[in-house]
Every structure is written in structure tokens, then in C-alpha cells.
N, C-alpha and C positions, 0 to 999 in steps of 0.2 A: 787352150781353153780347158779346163777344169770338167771330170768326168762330169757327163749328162745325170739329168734327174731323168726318174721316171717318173708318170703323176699319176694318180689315181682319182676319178672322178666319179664318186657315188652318185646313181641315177634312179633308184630302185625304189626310191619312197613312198609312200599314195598320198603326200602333199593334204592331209585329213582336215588339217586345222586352216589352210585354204580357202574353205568354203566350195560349196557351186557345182562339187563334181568334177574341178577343173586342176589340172595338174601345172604346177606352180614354175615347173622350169620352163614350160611351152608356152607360157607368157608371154606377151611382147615387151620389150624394154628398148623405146627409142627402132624400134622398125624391126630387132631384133629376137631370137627369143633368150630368155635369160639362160638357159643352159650356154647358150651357142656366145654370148659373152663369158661366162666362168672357163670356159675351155678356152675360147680366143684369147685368155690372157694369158695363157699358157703356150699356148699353138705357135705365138707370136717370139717365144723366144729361143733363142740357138740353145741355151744349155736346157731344153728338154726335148729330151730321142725318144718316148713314148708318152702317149697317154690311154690309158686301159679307164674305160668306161663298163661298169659294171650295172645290168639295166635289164629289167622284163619286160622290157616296151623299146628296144630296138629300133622297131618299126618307124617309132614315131620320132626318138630319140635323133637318128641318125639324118632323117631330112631337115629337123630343127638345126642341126647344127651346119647344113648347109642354107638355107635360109634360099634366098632368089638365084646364090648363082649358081653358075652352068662347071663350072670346075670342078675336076674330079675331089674325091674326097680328100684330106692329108692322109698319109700312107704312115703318119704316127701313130692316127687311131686305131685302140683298136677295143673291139666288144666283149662282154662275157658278161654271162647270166650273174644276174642281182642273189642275195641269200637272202633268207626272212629277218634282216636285222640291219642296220648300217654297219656293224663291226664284221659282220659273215659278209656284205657284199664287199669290204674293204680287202678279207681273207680271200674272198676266190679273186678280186683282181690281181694282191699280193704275189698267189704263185700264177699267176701267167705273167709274170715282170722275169724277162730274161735273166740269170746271174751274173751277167756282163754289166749289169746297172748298182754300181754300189750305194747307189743314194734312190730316195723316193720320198714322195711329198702328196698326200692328200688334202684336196681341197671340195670342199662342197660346194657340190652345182647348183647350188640356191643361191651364193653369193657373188652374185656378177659383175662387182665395181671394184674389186682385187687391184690393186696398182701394180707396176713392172718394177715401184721400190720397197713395197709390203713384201710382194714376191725374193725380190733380190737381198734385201737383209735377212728374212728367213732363211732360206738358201746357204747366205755365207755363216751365220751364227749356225745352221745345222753342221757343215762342212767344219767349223772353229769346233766346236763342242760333245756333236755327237749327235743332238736333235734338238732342234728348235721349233717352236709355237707363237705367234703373235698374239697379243693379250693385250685389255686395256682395263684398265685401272676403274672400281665395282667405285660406283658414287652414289646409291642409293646407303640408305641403310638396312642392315642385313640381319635379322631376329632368326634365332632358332625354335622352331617348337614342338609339344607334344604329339602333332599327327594333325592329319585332314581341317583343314576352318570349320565350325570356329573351333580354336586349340588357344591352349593357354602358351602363354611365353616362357620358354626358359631362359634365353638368355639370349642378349646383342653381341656380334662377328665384331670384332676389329673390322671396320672394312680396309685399313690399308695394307693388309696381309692377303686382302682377296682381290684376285683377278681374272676376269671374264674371257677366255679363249676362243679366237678366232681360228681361221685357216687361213693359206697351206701350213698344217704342220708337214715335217719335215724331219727325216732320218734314216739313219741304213737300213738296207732293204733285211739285210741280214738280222739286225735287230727287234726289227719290227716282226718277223717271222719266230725268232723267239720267243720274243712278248707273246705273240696267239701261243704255243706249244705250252708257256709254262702258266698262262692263266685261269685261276683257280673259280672264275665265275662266270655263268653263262653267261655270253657272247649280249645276249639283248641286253644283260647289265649294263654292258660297255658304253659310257655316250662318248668319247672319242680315244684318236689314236695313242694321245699323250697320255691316258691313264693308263693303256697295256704298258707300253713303255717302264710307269711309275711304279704300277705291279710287279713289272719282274726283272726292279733294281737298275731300268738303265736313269740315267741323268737326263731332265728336259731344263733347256733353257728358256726364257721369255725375252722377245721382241717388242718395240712399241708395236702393237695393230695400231688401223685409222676407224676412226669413226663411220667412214663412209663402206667400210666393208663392211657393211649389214649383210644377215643370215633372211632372206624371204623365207617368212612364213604364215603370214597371212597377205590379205589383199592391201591392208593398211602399210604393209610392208612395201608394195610394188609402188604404192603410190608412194611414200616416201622415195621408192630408189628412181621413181624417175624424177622427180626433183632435186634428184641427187648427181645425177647421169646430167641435168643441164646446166649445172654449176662448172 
């Protein structure tokens, strides 16, 4: 078998755009909570030896993802404190990833309909390439403008040049530690892995994503993924 991923699974968000007060991975999704599926689809497979959960709600975190049963916890997981930013809690999970793990793959714990072959093509296209991302192809049309609405138009994107990225991305552990050292913008800039990467010159590939790996971010979202969950 092919060295182990390690996975990183950001947990540390305040879920704002939610609504309610209510934190969006403690959810239920089909009896479950949707953290405790994003991680099970991981937990579930041989080629991952860790998964680092980065989270200021532990407390809470950690019983969601055992849900009713009585079994001890997997001895994969493991915790560490969230940073003020998704790229800073991805950084302190980062170096608690042992150096025996040459590969590593984050994925957001809002999205909990991940398949085992979303997962598995990212994986080998990381492992062929260097790092790979799933993506799906932008079908709206896509205007640039002056600032804030209402703003005047400057100008229409090609949209077939543009692609929407999903998770797990996926790359060396080593690289991606790189990418933090040599990036030139703060951290909150960051909105994901693959753009450190982009910044400090390594190479990301694209994978088909699926449509059903939606990102929960509102409540309109949970209702669509359980709809989605019964398909």
C-alpha cells in the first residue's frame, strides 16, 4: 500500500452565516452530525494514519463525532487548538503531522457527502503530480467590477477558464509547510490550501469534484444535503 495521508480537518469556525446561534458541523445529517460524516469518510479508509482536527470547541467537537456509540474513540484522531483564521488553524494542525507522513490532504468539515472516489482520485492525481484539488466547472456567468453593489461593470470572465474548488485538497506535507514560510500575505487572506501552494510556485492539478460535495454554509445548505444524503 502506498504511504498514508494524513488529513487535516478544520473545525474552528463560528459557522456566522448559519444563522441561530447554531454551529453548523453539530448538525444533524441523517441521525448524524455533519462533522462526524466529513471525518468518517476519511476514518473509513486504510490509506489515512491520521487525522488532526484543529478546533476551540473540543468539548463539543469530539462527542459529535462519536455520536450514540459506546466505542472508544479511533486512536487516529487527534486535537489541537484552532488559530483566528482557516489558513492559521490548517498551520498549527500542519506541524503536529508527524514527518513520517509525506502526503497530507485537507478537507472541510462542513462538507460531509465527500465520496471514497472524490477522495481516491485526489489522492492518486496528488501522489502523480505533486497536489491535487477537485474542482467543478463555474456555469454562472462571471462579471468583474468596480467595488461594493451597486458597482459599475468592467468586464465579463471567460467562464471556461474558471473553476470552483472543492476539498480534500491534497499535497506533501513538506510543501505545504513551505508554502506557509514563504507567504507574502496575511494568513486571513488566505481562502485555501491550493493558493499557498500557487504563491510559492508549487504546481496544483484539478480533479473532476461532484456536485453533491457541497460546502454547508447556511441552513438552506443542510437542507439541500439532506436531500442529497437520500439519493
Amino acid at each position: 500500500m502506498p504511504d498514508p495521508f494524513a488529513l487535516i480537518l478544520p473545525a474552528a469556525g463560528q459557522s456566522a452565516r448559519f444563522g441561530g446561534g447554531r454551529d453548523k458541523l453539530l448538525e444533524s445529517l441523517a441521525g448524524r452530525a455533519v462533522v462526524a460524516h466529513a471525518a468518517g469518510a476519511f476514518l473509513a479508509r486504510a490509506d489515512v494514519g491520521l487525522v488532526v482536527i484543529p478546533t476551540n470547541q473540543r468539548d463539543r467537537i469530539e462527542p459529535a463525532l462519536r455520536g450514540a456509540s459506546a466505542a472508544p474513540p479511533d486512536p487516529r484522531i487527534l486535537f489541537c487548538d484552532g488559530g483566528d483564521s482557516r489558513a492559521a488553524s490548517v498551520l498549527a494542525a500542519l506541524r503536529r503531522v508527524p514527518a513520517r507522513f509525506e502526503w497530507v490532504a485537507v478537507h472541510d468539515a462542513a462538507r460531509p457527502l465527500v465520496s471514497a472516489d472524490l477522495i481516491g482520485r485526489t489522492f492518486a492525481a496528488a501522489r502523480q503530480h505533486g497536489a491535487a484539488v477537485p474542482a467543478m466547472p463555474v456555469s454562472l456567468t462571471v462579471k468583474q467590477a468596480t467595488g461594493p453593489l451597486p458597482a459599475r461593470v468592467e468586464r465579463t470572465i471567460p467562464r471556461h477558464t474558471l473553476w470552483s474548488m472543492q476539498t480534500p485538497q491534497a499535497m506533501r506535507r513538506a510543501d505545504l509547510l513551505a508554502a506557509y514560510e514563504r507567504c507574502p500575505v496575511p494568513l486571513a487572506e488566505v481562502t485555501d490550501d491550493a493558493q499557498l501552494l500557487e504563491i510559492a510556485g508549487f504546481d496544483v492539478w484539478l480533479v473532476p469534484g461532484e456536485e453533491r460535495n457541497l460546502k454547508i454554509t447556511t441552513a438552506t445548505d443542510l437542507r439541500l444535503a439532506e436531500v442529497l444524503f437520500a439519493t
